[in-house]
N, C-alpha and C positions, 0 to 999 in steps of 0.2 A: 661818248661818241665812238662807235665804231672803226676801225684804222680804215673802211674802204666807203665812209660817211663824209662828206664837205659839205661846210655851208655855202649855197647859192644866191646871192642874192642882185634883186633885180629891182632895178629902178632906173623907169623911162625907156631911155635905150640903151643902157649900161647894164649890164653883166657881172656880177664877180663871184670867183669861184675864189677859197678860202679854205682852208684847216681852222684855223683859230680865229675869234673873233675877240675885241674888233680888229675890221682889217688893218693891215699898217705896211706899207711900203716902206722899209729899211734899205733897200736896193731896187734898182727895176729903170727898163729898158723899153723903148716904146716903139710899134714899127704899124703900117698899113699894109692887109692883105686880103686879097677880093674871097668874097665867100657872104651865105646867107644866116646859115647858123652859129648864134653867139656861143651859145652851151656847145654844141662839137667842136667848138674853134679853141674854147675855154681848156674843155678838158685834153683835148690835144700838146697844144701848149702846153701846159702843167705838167704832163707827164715827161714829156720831153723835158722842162725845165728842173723837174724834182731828180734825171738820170745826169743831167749834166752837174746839179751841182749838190749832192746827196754827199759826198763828202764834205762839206760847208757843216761845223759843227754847229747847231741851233734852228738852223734855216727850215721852214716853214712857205710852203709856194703860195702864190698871192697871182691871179690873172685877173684882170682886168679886159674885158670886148665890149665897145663901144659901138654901133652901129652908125655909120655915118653916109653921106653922098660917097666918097670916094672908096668906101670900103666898110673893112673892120681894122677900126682903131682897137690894135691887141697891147696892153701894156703889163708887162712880166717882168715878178721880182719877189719880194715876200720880206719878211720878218728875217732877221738874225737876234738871235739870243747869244751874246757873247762877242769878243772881237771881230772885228771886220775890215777889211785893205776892199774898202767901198769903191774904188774906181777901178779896180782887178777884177771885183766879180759883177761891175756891171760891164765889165768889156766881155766877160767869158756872156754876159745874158745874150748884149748885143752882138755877137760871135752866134751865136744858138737862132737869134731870129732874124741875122742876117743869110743863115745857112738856105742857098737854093733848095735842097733836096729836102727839107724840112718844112719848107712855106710852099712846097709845092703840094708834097702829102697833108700839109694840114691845110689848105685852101679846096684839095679836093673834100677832104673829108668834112669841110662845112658849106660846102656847094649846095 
């Protein structure tokens, strides 16, 4: 696979975007935010999650967009390979998609 390749995969009204398969949630943070596209919502998130926590030795981004009534159920987190202080780096996630000015650009960008 090429470095700017992820696997997508979609079932029903779930979304997930992925490096390595199979997926696997080692960490991850779940939040509601309005918007229609699961894939721009997807890769948004991701990118923003792979800049916050790109020093996390092992880590591998894992997005999860669930299409629902209230929104897009967006859940971020990924794989660690090697040690992990799990309740540290799900506060830094839930830190990341608590951020107003972050749910504001990525709800426009799946508008």
């Amino acid at each position: 696979m090429r470095r700017d390749e992820w696997h997508i995969l979609r079932d029903g009204g779930s979304l997930t975007m992925a490096r390595h398969l199979p997926v696997r949630f080692d960490v991850a943070a779940r939040t509601v935010l309005p918007g229609r596209s699961r894939l721009r919502m997807a890769r948004q998130v991701r990118q923003d999650l792979w800049r916050a926590l790109r020093s996390l030795r092992g880590f591998s981004p894992v997005v999860r967009v669930s299409a629902t009534r209230a929104g897009l159920v967006v859940t971020a987190g990924g794989r660690v390979e090697g040690p992990l202080a799990r309740s540290a780096v799900e506060a830094r996630i839930d830190a990341l998609l608590s951020d107003p000015g972050c749910r504001t650009r990525w709800s426009g960008w799946a508008s």
